[in-house]
N, C-alpha and C positions, 0 to 999 in steps of 0.2 A: 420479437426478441428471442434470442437464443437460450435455450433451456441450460447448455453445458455450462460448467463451471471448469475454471481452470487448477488444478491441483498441486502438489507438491510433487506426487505420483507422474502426472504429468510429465512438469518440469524434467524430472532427473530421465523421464524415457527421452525424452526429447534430445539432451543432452547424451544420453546412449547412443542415440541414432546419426544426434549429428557429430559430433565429436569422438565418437569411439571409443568411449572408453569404457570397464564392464559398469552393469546395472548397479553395484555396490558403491565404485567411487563415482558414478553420476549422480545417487542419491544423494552422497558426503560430498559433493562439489555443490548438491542446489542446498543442503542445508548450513553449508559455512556461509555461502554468500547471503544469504536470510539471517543469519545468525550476527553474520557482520552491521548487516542494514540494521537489526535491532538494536544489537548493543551501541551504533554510532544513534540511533536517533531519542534513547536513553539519557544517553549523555547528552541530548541536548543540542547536536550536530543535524547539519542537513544532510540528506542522502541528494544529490543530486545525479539523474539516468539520462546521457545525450539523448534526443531522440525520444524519448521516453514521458520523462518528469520530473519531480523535485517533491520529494518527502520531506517535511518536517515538523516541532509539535511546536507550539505554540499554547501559551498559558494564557488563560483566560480567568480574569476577576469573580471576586465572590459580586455577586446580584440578587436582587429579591427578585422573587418570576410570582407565577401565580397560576394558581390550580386552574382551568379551564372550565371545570366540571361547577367547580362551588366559588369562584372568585377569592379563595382565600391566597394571602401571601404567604409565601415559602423560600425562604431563602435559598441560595443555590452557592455552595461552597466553591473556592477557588479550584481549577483546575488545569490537567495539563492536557491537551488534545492533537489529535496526529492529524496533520494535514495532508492533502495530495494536490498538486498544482501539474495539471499534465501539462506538456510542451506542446507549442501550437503545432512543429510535422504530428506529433498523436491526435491534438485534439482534431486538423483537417482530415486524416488516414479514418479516424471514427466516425466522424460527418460526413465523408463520399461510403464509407462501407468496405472501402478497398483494403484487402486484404494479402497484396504483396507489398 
């Protein structure tokens, strides 16, 4: 596995390089579209990405779980959780390794 991580830093060079435009509104162009995906999946919305995948959260009920360690129960409060569902062209592109 590959040690790099992909950045936000990144993103906006990437978008310098490809798109042209300077280093200042490539940063402001990758942090509205992040900024956009959060506040839709806030509310509650799917972010869907052709090609890509499909964000979104999903709430999930209060449960009892239990400690591992000592077998005691511990309730587990209701919550809300962010899902990722990648599209099958990403999931095939990630299982051959290909990278064009």
């Amino acid at each position: 596995m590959a040690d790099k991580t992909l950045t936000r830093m990144d993103l906006s060079e990437a978008v310098f390089r490809e798109v042209g435009l300077s280093r200042n509104e490539s940063a402001q162009l990758v942090e509205s579209v992040l900024e956009h995906m959060s506040d839709a999946l806030v509310n509650g919305e799917q972010v869907k990405i052709s090609s890509f995948g499909t964000f979104s959260v999903r709430s999930k009920s209060a449960r009892v779980g239990r400690n591992p360690k000592t077998g005691e129960e511990v309730p587990i409060n209701p919550r809300r959780v962010l899902t990722f569902r990648p599209s099958h062209l990403m999931k095939d592109r990630v299982a051959s390794g290909n990278k064009s």
